[in-house]
N, C-alpha and C positions, 0 to 999 in steps of 0.2 A: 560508313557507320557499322560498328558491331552488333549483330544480329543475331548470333550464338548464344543463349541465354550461360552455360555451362560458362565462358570464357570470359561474359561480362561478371558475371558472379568472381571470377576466380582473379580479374582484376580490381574489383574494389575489393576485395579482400587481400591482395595483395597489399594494397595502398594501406592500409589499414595495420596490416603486420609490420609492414614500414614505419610505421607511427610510430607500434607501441616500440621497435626496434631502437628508434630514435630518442626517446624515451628512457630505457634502458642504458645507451651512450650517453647524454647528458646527465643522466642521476650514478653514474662511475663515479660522475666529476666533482660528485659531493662526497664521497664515502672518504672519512678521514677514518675513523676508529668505529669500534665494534658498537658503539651509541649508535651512530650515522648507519651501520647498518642494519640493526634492528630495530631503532625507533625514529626513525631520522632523525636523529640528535636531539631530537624532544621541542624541535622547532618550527611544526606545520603547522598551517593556518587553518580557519575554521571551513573554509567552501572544502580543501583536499578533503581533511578529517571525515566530515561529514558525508561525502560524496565516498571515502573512499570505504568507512562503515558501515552504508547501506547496500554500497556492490557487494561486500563482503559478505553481508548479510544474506543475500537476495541468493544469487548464484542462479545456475542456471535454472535450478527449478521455478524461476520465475516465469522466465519466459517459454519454457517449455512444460514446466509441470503445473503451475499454476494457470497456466490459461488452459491446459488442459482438465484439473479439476473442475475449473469452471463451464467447461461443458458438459462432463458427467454429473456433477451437484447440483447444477444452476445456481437458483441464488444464495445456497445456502454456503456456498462458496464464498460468501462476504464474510463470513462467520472467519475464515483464517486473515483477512486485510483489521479486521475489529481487532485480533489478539495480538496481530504484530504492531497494530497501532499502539497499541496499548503499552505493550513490552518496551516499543521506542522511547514512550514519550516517558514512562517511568526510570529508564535507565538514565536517560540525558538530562530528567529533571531531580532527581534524588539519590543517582549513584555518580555520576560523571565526576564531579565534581569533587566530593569526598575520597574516590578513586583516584584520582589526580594530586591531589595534595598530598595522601601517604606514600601515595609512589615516588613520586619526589623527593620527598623526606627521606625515606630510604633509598632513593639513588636504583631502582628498580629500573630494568629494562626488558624483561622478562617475565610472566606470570608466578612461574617458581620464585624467583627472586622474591619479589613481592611477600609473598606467603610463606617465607623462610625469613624476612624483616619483620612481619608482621608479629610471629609468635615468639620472636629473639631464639629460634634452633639451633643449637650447636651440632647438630648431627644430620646426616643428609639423608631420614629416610622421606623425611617431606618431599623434600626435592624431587628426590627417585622415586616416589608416590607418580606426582605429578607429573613429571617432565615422560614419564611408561605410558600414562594415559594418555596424554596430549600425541604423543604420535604414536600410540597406536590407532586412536578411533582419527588423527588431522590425515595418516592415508585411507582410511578407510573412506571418509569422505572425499578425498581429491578424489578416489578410486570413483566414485559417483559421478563426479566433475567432470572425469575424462571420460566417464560413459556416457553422460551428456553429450558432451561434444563429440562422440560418436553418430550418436544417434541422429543429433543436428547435422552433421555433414550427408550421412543417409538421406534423413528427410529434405535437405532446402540442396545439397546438392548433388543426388544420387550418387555420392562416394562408398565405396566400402566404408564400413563399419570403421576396419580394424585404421586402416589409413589415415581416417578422418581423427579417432583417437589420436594416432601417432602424430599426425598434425598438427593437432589443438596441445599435446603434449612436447613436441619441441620449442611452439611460439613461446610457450609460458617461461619457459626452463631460459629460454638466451636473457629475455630481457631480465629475469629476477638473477639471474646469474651476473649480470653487468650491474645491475644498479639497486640490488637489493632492499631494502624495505623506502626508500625514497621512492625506484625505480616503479613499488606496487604499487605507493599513493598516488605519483603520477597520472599512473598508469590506471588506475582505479576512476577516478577523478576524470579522463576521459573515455571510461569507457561508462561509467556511470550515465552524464550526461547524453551520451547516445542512447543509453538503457532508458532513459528517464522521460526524453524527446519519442525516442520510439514505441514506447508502451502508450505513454498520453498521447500521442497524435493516431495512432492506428484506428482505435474503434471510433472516433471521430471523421476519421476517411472511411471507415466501412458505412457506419451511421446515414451519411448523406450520400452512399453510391448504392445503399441496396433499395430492393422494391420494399415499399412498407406500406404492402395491401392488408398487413395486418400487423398488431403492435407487436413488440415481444414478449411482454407478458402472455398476450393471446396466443404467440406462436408459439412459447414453450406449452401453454396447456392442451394443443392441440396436440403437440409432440409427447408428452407427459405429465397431466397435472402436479404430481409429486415435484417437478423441477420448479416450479413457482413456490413452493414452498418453505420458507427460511428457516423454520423450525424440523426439517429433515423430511424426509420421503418413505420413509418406514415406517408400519401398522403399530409394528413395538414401541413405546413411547422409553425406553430404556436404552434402546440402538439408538433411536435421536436425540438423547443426551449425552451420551456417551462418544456420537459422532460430533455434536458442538460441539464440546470440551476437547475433542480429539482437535479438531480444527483451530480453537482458536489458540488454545495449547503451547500451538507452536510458535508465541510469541515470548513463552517463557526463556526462550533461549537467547535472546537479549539482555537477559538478568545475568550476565558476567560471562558470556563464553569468549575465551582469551583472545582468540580472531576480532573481538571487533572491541577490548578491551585494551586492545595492549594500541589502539588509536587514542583511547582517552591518554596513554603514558605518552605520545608523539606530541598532541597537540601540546600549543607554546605559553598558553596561559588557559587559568581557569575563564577568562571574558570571553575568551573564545566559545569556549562551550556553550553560553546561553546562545551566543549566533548561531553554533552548529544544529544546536536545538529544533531552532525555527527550519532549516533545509534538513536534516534529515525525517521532522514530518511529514513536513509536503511533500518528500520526495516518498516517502514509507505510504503516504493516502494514497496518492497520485497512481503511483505505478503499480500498487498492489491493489485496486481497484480497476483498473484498467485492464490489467493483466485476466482477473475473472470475467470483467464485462468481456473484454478477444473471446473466451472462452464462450460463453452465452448466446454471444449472437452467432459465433459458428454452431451451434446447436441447433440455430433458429434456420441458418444460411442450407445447412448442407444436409440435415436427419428431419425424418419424417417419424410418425407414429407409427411402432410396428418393427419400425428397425432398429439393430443392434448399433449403439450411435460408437460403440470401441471400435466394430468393423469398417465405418466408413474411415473415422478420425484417428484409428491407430487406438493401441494400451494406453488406455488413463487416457487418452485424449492427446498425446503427445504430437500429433501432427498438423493439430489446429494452427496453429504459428503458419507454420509451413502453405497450409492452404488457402488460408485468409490473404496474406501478401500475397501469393498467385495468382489466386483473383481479381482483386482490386488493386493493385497497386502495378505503376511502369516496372520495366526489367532493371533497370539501374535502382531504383529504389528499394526492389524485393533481395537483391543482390547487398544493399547497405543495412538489409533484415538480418544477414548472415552473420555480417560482423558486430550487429546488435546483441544476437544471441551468443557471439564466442566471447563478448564485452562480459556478459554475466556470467559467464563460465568463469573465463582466467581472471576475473577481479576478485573470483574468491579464491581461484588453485594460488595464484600469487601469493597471498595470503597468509595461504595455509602450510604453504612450505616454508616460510620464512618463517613463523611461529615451530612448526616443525624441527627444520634446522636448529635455530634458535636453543631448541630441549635438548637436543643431541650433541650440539657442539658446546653451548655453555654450561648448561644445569648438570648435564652426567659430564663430559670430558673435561672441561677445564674446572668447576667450581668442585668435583670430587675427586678425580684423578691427577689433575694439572693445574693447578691453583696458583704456578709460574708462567703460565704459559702467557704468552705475548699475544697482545691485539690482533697483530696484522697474519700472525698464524692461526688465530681460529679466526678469521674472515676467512680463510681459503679450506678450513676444517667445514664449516657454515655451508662452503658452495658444496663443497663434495659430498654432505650429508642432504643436501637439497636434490643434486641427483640420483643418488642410492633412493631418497624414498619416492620420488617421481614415477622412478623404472619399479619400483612396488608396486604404487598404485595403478600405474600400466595395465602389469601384470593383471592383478585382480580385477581392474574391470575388463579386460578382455575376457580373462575365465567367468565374470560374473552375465557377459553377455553369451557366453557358451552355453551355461551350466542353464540358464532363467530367462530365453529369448522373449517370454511374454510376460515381464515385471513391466509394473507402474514406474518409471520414473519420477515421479512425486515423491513417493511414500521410500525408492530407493537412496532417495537425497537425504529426506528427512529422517532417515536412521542414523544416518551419519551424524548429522547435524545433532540432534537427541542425542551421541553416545558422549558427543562433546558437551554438550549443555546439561546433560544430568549429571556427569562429571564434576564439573565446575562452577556453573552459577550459586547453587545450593553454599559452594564454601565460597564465592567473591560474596552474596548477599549475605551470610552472615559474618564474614570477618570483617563488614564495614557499620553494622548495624546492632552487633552484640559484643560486648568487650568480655562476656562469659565463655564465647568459642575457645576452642584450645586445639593447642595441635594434630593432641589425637582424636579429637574430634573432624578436626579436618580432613585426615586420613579413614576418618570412618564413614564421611561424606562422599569423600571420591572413591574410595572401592566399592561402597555403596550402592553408588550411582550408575559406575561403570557395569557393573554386574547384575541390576537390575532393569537395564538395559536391554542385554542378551537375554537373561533368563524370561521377559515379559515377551520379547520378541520370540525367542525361538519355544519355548515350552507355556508361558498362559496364554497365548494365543492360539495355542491348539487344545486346548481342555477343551471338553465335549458340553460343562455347565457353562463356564464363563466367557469361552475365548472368544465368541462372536462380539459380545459386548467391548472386550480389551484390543480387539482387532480395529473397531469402529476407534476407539480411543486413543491408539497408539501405543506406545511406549514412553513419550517424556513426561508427561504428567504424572504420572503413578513413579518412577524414578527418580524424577525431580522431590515429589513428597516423600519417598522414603530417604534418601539421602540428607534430607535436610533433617526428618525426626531423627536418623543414625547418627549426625554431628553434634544435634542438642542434646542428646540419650548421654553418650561418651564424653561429650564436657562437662555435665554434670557430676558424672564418675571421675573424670580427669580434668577439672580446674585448669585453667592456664596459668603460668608464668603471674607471677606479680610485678614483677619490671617489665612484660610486655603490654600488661593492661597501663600502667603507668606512662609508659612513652606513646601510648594510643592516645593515653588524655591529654599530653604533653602537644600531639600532635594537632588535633581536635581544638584546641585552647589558644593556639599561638595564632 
């Protein structure tokens, strides 16, 4: 028997890259045309969709960033599991659906596409709006993605940094490079169900293996009464509103960000959807509660009163995962930990490069420059723009682990996330919901958004009056709201189309 922890680790995780490898060859064997590859031919079933939207979703800061929030916040950590709940259940239950039927109407297989249907444009500056943002903040996030998986290889398997990256960045790259957007549903879909298995079951094996000479309630206020408290840990009663809202906040990115939208244009029928509904909740409570609770009770397990609980658990708490399976759990199971966590990594980098791609091969080279160009040459335009911005986002999170060795991984993920969601949600939720939106309107949404972004991150959150409050609160909620007042201001001023509002009713009516 293998006795090496290092090597039993590195053979379930083999097996494992063999899956999704496997994975990747069989979803080839589907790719007929450029449909099959970016949306799988518009033919998935409700468990993939649904399983393969909440991987998407989640990403690694779940299992890394989130159970470490949940040790530095305690409970008020449930404050981000409430907004994403929320965000779920609102997108699947009021936008899904509507989403789906105009996208089909229009023959959409792309975001852009979509929003160049929608407003009848003859001119491609929508497009070229849209498809500039989409990749530039979809690397900046993979950029996060692969710094996760950096870090994860560090923490569970003392790899270099840099290796562990490069690692978790070649797995991604073969399988989406063979089987392309079926290949990520797949592939999402099981790695989901491990992510899903392994969140819900963990604090249930710690629960029944640790001492409970005292409850956890009792044991966090013994460690810091402020951590038992949901309504925030702060004297200032403005920092603890500002930190709810920061937290739950981030469920607003569910409200149309193209990663987990361009699944409503895959799945095969709108009945689907009310199925998917039901498991992407359960799966959204489940594992985004469990995720804070890992977090909680490592705060109970391993910090005392007095001590700095960052120093024991790592920045942000990022090594709680790490240290909870070493504990409690056998070697072959802490080792099926690993490829749990690179499950929520690459379910979202998959993802994100094929929405990526997707901007760069269809929206700017063939629909504005190439507008003859043949299927089966931009599927091969698609891979090669998949790896140009893989080796991007590389790049950047190596330099970003250089330049900022003590960032949160939480808050590093969710800028990303936010630069995509302030972006975009603001023009999916109103170009489904107001037939007053207008093009430039929508263009004054998305540079809006994107720039509201940067500027709250890098310049109001350093002001000397406010930035501590903006810092507490992030950046997508205040981007999100100005983006959305920038698109109603501007379509006000610039009206839309009367034959696109008309073919909206057309649509809406049939």
């Amino acid at each position: 028997m293998i006795s090496n922890p290092l090597t039993v680790k590195i053979i379930v995780l083999s097996i494992y890259v063999a899956i999704l490898f496997l994975i990747g060859v069989v979803a080839s064997k589907r790719i007929k045309n450029i449909s099959d590859y970016y949306v799988g031919g518009k033919k998935m079933g409700f468990w993939a969709v649904a399983f393969s939207a909440r991987a998407t979703g989640e990403s690694g800061w779940l299992l890394i960033g989130l159970t470490g929030m949940g040790a530095i916040a305690g409970y008020a950590g449930y404050w981000v599991v409430a907004g994403e709940l929320l965000g779920v259940f609102i997108s699947w239950q009021f936008m899904a659906k509507k989403f789906k039927r105009r996208s089909d109407s229009f023959g959409s297989i792309t975001i852009p596409d979509y929003l160049q249907s929608h407003f009848k444009t003859t001119s491609h500056t929508l497009r070229a709006v849209a498809a500039s943002a989409l990749v530039i903040f979809i690397v900046i996030y993979v950029a996060s993605q692969i710094d996760v998986t950096g870090v994860a290889f560090k923490s569970m398997l003392d790899i270099d940094y840099k290796v562990g990256a490069l690692i978790g960045f070649l797995i991604v790259l073969v399988y989406i490079f063979l089987g392309g957007f079926v290949a990520a549903v797949w592939s999402d879909l099981f790695q989901g169900v491990l992510m899903f298995f392994g969140l819900v079951l963990l604090p249930i094996v710690v629960w029944f293996s640790m001492d409970h000479g005292t409850g956890i309630t009792e044991g966090l206020n013994m460690i810091d009464p402020a951590l038992t408290n949901i309504w925030g840990k702060s004297d200032d009663v403005w920092i603890n509103i500002f930190t709810i809202l920061g937290f739950s906040m981030i469920g607003l990115g569910f409200l149309g960000s193209p990663q987990v939208y361009v699944r409503f244009m895959s799945i095969k029928n709108e009945a689907e959807i009310d199925k998917g509904k039901k498991v992407a909740l359960l799966f959204t409570l489940l594992t985004d509660a469990a995720a804070v609770t890992i977090g909680i009770l490592a705060r109970v397990i391993f910090t005392r009163n007095g001590q700095d609980a960052e120093a024991i658990l790592g920045v942000g708490g990022k090594d709680v995962l790490s240290m909870v399976t070493e504990l409690y759990l056998p070697l072959v199971v802490v080792a099926i930990y690993v490829a749990i966590v690179l499950s929520a990594i690459m379910s979202t980098i998959d993802s994100l490069l094929i929405l990526a791609s997707s901007s760069i091969s269809r929206d700017f080279y063939q629909k504005i420059f190439r507008p003859d160009l043949k299927d089966e040459n931009l599927t091969n335009i698609s891979r090669i723009s998949t790896v140009i911005m893989a080796v991007l986002a590389l790049g950047i999170a190596i330099i970003l682990n250089w330049v900022s060795p003590d960032r949160q991984v939480f808050w590093v993920i969710i800028f990303g996330w936010s630069g995509i969601a302030a972006t975009f949600c603001p023009v999916i939720i109103l170009t489904l919901f107001w037939k007053g939106y207008s093009e430039k309107g929508a263009i004054a949404s998305m540079i809006t958004g994107f720039a509201s972004v940067i500027i709250f991150k890098f310049f109001v959150q350093s002001m000397e009056s406010v930035g501590k409050y903006f810092i507490e609160l992030d950046v997508l909620a205040p981007s999100f709201a100005l983006a959305m007042l920038a698109g109603v201001i501007v379509s006000k001023l610039y009206p839309p189309r009367i034959e696109a509002v008309k073919n909206l009713e057309e649509i809406d009516n049939s």
